[in-house]
N, C-alpha and C positions, 0 to 999 in steps of 0.2 A: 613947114607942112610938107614940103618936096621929099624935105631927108626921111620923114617917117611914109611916105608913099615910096619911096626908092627901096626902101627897110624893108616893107610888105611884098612889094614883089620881088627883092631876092631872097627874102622868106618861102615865098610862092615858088619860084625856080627851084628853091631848096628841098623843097617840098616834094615836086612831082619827082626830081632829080633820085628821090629815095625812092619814093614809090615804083620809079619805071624798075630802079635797081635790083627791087623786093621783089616785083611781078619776073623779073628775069632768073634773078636769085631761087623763085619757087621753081619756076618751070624747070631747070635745070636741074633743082633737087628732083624734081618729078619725074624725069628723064632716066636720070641717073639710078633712083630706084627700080624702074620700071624695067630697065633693060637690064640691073643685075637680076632679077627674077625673072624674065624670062629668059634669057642666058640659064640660069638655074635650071628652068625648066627644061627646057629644050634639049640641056646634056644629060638631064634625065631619061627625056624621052629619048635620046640616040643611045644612049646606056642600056634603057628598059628594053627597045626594039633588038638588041646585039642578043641580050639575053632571056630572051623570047624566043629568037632563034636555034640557039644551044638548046632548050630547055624540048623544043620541036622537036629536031634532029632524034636529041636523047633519049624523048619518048618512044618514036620512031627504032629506034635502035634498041632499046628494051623490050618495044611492045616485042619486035619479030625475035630476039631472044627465047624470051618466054614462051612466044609461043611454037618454038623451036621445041624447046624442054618440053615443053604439053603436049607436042604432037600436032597441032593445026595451029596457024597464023593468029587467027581472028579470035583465041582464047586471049591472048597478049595482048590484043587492042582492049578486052574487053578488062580488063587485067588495069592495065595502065588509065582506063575511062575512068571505071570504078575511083580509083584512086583519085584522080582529080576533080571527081564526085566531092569526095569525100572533103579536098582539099578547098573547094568552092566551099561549101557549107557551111568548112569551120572559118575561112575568112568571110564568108558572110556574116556568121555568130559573133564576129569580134573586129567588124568594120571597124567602129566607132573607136575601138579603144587600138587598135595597131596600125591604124589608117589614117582616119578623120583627124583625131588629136595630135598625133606625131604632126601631120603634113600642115595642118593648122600652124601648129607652134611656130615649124619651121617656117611656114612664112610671115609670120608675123616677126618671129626674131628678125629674120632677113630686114622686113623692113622698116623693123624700129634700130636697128644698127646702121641702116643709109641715114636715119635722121640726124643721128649724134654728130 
């Protein structure tokens, strides 16, 4: 009766001994995906903000171009507006499909490839 009570609880031992392992084992995958995505992110966003910069500046530097060539400044603001008018619209027109979808995918691939 003893040997099958000794059997049970290092059954028991055995037991939780996988379970704590599991619960560690997840957390860690948890981690581990967590921070390759936001790492991911983040050097997006130090990427994005670099070239957001540039893209200022350029405006900047076109706008008074242009409106060098036209004669008064504030044509070439109006010039370079227009455009990024324009340029909102058609990414607004096709959010879903050059946005939404791609950045989705992307993280979803991200993080069914930490699972494997």
């Amino acid at each position: 009766m003893s040997n099958n009570a000794s059997s049970i609880e290092v059954l028991l031992e055995n037991v939780q001994d996988y379970v704590k392992t599991t619960l560690k084992l997840t957390k860690l995958n948890a981690i581990a995906q967590s921070s390759d995505v936001i790492s991911s992110v983040i050097s997006k966003i130090v990427i994005s903000i670099a070239a957001a910069m540039f893209i200022l500046l350029l405006s900047f530097g076109l706008a008074f171009l242009i409106g060098d060539l036209m004669g008064n400044a504030y044509w070439g603001f109006f010039i370079v507006a227009a455009f990024y008018l324009l340029l909102a619209v058609l990414i607004y027109s096709f959010k879903d499909q050059w946005i939404k979808v791609p950045v989705s995918n992307k993280i979803i691939t991200k993080l069914l490839k930490n699972m494997e």
